[in-house]
C-alpha positions in Angstrom: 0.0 0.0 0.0 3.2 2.2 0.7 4.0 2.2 -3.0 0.5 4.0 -3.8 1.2 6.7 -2.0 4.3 8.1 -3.6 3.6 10.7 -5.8 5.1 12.0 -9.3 8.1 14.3 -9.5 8.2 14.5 -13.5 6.7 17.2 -14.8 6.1 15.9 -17.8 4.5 12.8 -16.6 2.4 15.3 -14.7 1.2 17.5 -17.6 0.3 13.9 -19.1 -1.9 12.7 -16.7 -3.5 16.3 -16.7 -4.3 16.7 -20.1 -5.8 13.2 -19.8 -8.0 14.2 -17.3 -9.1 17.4 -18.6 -10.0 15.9 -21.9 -12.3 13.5 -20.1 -14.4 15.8 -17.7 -13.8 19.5 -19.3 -15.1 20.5 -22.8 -12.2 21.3 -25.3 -13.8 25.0 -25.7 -16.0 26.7 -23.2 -18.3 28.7 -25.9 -18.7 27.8 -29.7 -17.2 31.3 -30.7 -14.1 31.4 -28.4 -11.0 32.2 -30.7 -9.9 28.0 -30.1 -6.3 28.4 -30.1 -5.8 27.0 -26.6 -8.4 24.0 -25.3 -9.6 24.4 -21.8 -7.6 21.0 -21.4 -4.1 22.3 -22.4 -5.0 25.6 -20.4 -5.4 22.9 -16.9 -2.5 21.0 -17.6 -0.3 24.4 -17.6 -2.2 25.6 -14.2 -1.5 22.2 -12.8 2.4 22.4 -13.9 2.2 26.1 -12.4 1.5 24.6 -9.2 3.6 21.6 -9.8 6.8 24.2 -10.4 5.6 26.7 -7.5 5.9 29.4 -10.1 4.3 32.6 -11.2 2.1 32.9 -14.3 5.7 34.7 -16.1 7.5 31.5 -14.9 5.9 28.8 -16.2 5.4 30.5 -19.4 8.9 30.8 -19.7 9.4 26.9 -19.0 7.1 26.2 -22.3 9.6 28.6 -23.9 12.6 26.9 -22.9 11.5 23.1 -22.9 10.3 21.3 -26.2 9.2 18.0 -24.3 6.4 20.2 -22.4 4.6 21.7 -25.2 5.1 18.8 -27.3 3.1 16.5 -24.2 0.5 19.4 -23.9 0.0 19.5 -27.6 1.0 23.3 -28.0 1.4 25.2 -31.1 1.8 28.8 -29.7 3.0 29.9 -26.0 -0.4 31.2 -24.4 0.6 34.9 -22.9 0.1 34.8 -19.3 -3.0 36.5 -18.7 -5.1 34.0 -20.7 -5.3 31.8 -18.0 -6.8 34.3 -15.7 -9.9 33.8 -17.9 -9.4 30.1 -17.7 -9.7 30.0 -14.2 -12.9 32.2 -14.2 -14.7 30.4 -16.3 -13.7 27.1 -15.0 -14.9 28.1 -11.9 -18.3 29.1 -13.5 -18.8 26.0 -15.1 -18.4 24.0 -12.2 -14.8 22.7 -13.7 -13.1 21.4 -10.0 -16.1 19.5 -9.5 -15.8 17.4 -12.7 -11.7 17.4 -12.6 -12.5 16.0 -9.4 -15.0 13.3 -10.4 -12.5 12.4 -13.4 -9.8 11.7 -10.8 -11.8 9.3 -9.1 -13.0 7.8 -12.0 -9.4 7.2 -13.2 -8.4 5.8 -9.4 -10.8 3.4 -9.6 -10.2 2.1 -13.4 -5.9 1.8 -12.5 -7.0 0.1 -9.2 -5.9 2.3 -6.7 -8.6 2.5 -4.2 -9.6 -0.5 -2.3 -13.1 -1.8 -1.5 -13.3 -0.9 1.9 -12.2 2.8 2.6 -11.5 4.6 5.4 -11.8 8.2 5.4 -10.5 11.0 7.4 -11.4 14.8 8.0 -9.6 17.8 9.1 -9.0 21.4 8.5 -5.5 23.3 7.8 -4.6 26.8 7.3 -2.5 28.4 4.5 -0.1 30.9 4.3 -1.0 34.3 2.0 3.1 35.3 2.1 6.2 33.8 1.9 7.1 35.2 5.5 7.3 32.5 8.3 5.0 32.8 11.6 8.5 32.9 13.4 9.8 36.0 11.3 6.6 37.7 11.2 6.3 38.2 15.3 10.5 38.7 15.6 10.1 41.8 13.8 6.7 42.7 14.8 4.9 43.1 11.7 1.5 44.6 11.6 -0.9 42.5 12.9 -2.8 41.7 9.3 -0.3 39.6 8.6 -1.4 37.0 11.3 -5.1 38.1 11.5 -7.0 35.9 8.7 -5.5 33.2 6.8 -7.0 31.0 3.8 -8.3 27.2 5.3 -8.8 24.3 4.0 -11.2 21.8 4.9 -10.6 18.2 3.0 -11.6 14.7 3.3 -9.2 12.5 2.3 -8.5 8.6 1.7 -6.3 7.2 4.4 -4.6 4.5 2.3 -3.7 6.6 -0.8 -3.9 10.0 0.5 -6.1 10.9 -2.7 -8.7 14.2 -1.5 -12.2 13.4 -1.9 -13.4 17.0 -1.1 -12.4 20.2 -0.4 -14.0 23.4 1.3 -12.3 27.1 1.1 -13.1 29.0 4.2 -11.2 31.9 6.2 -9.7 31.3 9.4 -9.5 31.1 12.4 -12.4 29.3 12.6 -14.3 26.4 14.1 -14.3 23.2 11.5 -17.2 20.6 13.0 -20.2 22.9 11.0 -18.5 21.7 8.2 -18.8 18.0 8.6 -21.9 17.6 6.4 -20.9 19.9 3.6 -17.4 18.5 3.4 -18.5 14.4 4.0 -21.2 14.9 1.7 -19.2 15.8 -1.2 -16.7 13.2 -0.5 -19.2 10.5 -0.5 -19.9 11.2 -4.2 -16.6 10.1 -4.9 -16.1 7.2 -2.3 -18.4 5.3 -0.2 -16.2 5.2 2.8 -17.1 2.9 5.2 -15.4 4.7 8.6 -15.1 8.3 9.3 -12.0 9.8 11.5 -12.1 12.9 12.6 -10.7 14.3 16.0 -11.8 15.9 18.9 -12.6 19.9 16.9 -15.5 17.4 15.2 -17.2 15.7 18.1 -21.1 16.1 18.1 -23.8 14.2 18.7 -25.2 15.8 15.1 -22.1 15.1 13.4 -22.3 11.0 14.2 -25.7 11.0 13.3 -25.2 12.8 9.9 -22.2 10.2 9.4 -24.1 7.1 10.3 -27.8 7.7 9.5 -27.9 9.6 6.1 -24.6 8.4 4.8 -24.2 5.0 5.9 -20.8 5.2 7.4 -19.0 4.4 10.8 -17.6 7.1 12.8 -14.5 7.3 15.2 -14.0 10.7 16.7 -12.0 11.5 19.3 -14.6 12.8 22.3 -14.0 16.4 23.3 -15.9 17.3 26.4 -14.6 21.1 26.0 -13.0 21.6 29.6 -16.1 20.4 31.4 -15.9 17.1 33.3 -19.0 15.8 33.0 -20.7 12.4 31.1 -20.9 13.0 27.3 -24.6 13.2 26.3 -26.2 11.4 23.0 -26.0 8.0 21.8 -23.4 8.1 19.5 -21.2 9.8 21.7 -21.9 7.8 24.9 -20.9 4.8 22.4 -17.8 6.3 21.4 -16.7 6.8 24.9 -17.6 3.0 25.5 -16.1 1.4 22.3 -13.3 4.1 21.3 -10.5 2.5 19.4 -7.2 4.0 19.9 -5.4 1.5 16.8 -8.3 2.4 14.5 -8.3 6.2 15.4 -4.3 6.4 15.3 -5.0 6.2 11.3 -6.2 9.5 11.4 -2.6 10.9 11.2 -2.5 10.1 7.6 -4.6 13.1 6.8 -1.9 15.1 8.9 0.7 13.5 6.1 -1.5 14.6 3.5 -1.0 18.5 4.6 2.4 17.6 5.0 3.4 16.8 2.1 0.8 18.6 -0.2 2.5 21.6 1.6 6.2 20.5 1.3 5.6 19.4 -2.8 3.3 22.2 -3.6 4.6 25.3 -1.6 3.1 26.5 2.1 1.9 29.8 0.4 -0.1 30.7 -2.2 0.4 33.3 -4.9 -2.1 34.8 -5.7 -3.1 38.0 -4.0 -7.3 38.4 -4.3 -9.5 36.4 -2.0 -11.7 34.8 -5.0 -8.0 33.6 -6.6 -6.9 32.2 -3.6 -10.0 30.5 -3.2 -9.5 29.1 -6.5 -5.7 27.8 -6.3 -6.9 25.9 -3.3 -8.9 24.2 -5.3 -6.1 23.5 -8.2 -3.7 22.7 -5.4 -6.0 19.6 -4.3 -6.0 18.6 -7.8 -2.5 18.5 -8.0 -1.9 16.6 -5.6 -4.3 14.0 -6.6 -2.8 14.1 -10.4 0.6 13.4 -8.7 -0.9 10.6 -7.1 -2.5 8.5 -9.7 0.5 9.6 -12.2 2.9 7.5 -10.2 0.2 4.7 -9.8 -0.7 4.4 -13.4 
């Protein structure tokens, strides 16, 4: 199972495996009069690489300049100029695009065998950085205090044998995660039936057990939190959990903490863009990354 977890370092193999996907989810134009020099496909594998390289729009332009094997994998003729995929990404996100890269994924992971029959999911919340300035540098020379106000976070469930994210949620932080549950599980479940949920203590509810196990059909393990008050948990999920709580089975929820890991390590702690609605967006084609680097080094 180890081996399915590594993930591609060729770019090339990467804009392969992206092109592949976008031509089997995304129309190859999004409107019949669009000037069709660039497909909405080629357009997704460069954003991917983008995020691949952790480089600027100007810098992974340059790259198709420089290296043949890369435009010849994504089919180019011409080098796009850098501002045409700022209209990519808009109407990708109008169309729904990260829902049905996302489903076309899956669909692939299941046709090269990755995921099993019996999954186990996990769910958890992380924040991003806006800057390339470190927490540490930021309070040593008492910068203003924006800078560690708000941050972008992410809210993912994710496979915990092949790391691949089923679903993710863009929200600001600092904030509480457990409202989230439904929204983020749900969407998740339209990609894999997991059969266990892990989640740890920030998640612990009576209504988040019951949304789990009642409407979509799973088994929960989350850590109870009884939020500084020693008293009985109340509800019968939760009264359950305290009874039947498996540490083994619930020590599996680090993989999720892997997942940020190395999504963040591979991918870059901080984003590049600068608008909130852009951010939002690279998010998104950062979780698709790291699920194309996946199944690339599967396949």
């Amino acid at each position: 199972m180890e081996t399915k977890r590594k993930m591609a370092k060729s770019p090339v193999a990467l804009a392969k495996v992206a092109l592949q996907t976008a031509k089997s989810s995304l129309e190859a134009y999004p409107h019949p009069f669009s000037p069709k020099r660039f497909t909405q496909h080629q357009l997704f594998a460069i954003l991917a690489l983008r995020q691949f390289l952790k480089t600027v729009y100007r810098g992974i332009i340059q790259m198709l300049k420089d290296f043949s094997d890369l435009r010849k994998v994504l089919e180019l003729m011409e080098i796009p100029h850098y501002s045409t995929f700022l209209l990519c990404r808009k109407k990708a996100a109008k169309k729904r695009g990260f829902e049905k890269l996302l489903a076309a994924i899956f669909e692939q992971s299941w046709a090269i065998g990755i995921l099993d029959k019996a999954q186990e999911g996990a769910i958890d919340s992380t924040g991003i950085d806006t800057h390339h300035l470190s927490y540490h540098f930021v309070n040593c020379t008492k910068r203003p205090s924006y800078f560690r106000r708000t941050w972008p976070k992410i809210t993912i469930v994710c496979d915990t044998a092949t790391h691949l994210i089923a679903s993710c949620i863009v929200t600001r932080g600092p904030s509480y995660g457990f409202g989230l549950f439904e929204q983020a599980v749900g969407k998740a479940y339209k990609q894999v039936r997991f059969k266990r949920m892990l989640a740890d203590g920030g998640y612990d509810s009576e209504t988040n057990h019951r949304i789990a196990r009642e409407i979509f059909g799973m088994e929960t393990m989350i850590k109870l939190n009884l939020r500084g008050f020693n008293i009985e948990p109340k509800g019968e999920h939760r009264i359950e959990t305290k009874e039947k709580f498996n540490k083994k089975i619930y020590n599996n929820r680090r993989q999720i903490e892997s997942v940020f890991s190395r999504n963040k390590r591979l991918l870059g702690s901080a984003l590049r863009n600068r608008t909130e609605i852009s951010r939002k967006r690279e998010c998104l084609l950062r979780v698709l990354t790291h699920n194309l680097m996946i199944i690339r080094r599967a396949a």
